[in-house]
C-alpha positions, -999 to 999 in steps of 0.1 A, spaced: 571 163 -240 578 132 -218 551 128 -187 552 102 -163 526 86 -151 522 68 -112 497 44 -109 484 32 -72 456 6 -75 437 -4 -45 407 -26 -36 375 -13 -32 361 -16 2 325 -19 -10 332 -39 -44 309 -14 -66 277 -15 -73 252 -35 -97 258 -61 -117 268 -101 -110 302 -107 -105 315 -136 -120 356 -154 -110 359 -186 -93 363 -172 -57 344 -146 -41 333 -131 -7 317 -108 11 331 -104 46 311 -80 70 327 -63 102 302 -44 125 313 -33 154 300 6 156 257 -1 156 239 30 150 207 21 178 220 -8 194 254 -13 218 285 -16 201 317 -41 200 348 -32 194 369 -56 174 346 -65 145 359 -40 118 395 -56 127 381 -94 120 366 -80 88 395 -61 77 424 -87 85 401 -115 67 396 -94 39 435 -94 30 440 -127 41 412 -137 12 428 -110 -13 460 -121 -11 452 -154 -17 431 -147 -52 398 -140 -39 377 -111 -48 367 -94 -20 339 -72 -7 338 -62 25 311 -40 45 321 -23 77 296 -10 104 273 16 85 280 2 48 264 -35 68 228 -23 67 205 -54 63 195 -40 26 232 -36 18 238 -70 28 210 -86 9 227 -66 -24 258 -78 -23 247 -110 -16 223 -105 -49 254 -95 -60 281 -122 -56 265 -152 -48 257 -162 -83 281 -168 -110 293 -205 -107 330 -209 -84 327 -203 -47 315 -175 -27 322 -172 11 302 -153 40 323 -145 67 300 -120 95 317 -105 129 290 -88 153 267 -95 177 244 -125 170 203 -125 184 181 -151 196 141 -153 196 124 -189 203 140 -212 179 153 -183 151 187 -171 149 195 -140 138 229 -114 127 225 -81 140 229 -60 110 244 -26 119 209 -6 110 182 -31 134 169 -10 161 171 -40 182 135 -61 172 134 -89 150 119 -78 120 147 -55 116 181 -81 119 185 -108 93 167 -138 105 182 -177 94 156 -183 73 161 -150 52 195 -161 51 189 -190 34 165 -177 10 189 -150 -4 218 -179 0 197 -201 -27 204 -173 -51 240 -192 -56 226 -218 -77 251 -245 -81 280 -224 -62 300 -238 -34 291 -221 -4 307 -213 29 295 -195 60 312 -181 87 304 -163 119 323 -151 145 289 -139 167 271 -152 195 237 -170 183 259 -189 162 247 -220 181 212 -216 195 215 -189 229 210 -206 261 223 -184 290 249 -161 302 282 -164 309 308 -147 333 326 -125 308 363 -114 320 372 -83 322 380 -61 290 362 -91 268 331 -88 255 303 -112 242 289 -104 210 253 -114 218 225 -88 217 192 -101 237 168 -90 217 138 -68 224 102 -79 229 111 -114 221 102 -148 238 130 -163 253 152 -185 232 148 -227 231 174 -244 249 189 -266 219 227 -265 230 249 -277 199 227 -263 171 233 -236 148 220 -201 146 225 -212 109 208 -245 110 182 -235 79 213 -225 62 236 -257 66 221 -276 36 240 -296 11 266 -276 -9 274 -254 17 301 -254 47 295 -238 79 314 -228 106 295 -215 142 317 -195 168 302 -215 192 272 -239 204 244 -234 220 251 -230 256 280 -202 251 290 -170 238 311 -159 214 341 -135 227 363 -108 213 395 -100 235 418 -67 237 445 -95 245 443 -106 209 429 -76 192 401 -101 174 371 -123 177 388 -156 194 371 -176 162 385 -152 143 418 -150 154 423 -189 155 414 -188 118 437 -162 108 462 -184 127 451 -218 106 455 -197 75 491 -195 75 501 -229 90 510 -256 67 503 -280 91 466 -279 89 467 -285 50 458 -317 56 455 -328 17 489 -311 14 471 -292 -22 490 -257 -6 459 -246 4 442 -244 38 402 -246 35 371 -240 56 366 -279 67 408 -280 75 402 -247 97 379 -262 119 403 -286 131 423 -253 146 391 -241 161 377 -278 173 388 -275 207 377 -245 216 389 -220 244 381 -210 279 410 -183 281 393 -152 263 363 -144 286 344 -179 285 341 -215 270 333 -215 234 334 -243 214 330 -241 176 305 -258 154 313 -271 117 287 -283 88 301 -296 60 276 -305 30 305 -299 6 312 -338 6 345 -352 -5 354 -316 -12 368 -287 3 364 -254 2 399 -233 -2 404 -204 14 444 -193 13 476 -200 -2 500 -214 15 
């Protein structure tokens, strides 16, 4: 007899397992806000999730981790994983960032707060060099981001997303540097959530991580598609973000490396 036959497809949340993936765009985009030792956030699975269709809908294939599928060996995989293969691949992180003398460091969702259990910058750069060739761009929407220097007067309902780690010296005072310095190297594009003398915030009042809710905001603007190609990139974001804000909890004020050159890094479709 006659059948019919419905069809649904949907993304995969975790992208699979082994194997290089191969296309001209890819990214991993990592939302933690549920920690299983240390305190949690709130608004990092939202960043993750709204950046993860923004990226889809504009052609990228996405992977994205949220809170317990974040551990640091899961993100070392998928990095494994999709940094390879020619193209571009993007890292965007949201969750607390960690500090110890002169290392930065993400707070994967599985550290039990001490530094040989988060994902220091130089590890980060070590499993980053596994791109090869690839254009590569960082985010992160996380405190640490520029090198942590003190504590701010956070506003009520916000929250920084800095953990202070334990049994650590106290970090170097080196305002304006990345958390990602070791990782900003030619070939690769950058973007900090803030210096070193600040935190970054998440706000109820927006529902994200300000970085992250200022790019989401540069992503659908033609008016920062500078080039006019129809595309707004990583280096054309960062003149959304430049300023800064003092209206979500406390001054941040973004940081950009771009060792991409002449080029740019596309991100969505106008």
């Amino acid at each position: 007899g006659a059948y019919t036959l419905n069809l649904r497809f949907e993304p995969s949340t975790t992208g699979g397992g082994g194997g290089t993936v191969t296309g001209t765009k890819r990214a991993l985009v990592i939302g933690i806000s549920d920690y299983q030792y240390i305190n949690d956030l709130s608004l990092c699975d939202d960043d993750a999730r709204d950046v993860s269709t923004a990226l889809r809908n504009s052609g990228w294939a996405v992977t994205t981790l949220i809170d317990s599928q974040a551990s640091k060996a899961g993100i070392q995989a998928q990095i494994a994983r999709l940094a390879p293969g020619g193209g571009s691949f993007l890292l965007y992180y949201s969750g607390h960032g960690s500090c110890s003398g002169a290392t930065g460091y993400m707070c994967n969702w599985d550290t039990n707060g001490y530094a040989n259990t988060m994902i220091s910058e130089n590890e980060l750069d070590t499993w980053l060099r596994s791109a090869g060739t690839t254009t590569v761009g960082v985010v992160f929407d996380s405190c640490c981001s520029g090198t942590f220097i003190g504590r701010n007067t956070v506003a009520a309902g916000n929250k920084a997303r800095y953990f202070p780690m334990l049994g650590a010296p106290a970090p170097n005072a080196r305002a304006g540097e990345f958390m990602a310095r070791d990782i900003s190297v030619a070939g690769r594009v950058v973007l900090a959530g803030c210096r070193g003398s600040e935190f970054s915030y998440e706000s109820p009042a927006i529902g994200h991580g300000w970085l992250t809710y200022a790019l989401l905001q540069a992503w659908r603007t033609a008016s920062y598609d500078g080039n006019r190609n129809g595309w707004i990139s990583l280096e054309e974001s960062f003149n959304r973000v430049s300023g800064g804000t003092n209206a979500y909890g406390g001054q941040q004020t973004p940081q950009l490396y771009d060792g991409n050159g002449a080029a740019q890094l596309d991100l969505t479709r106008l």
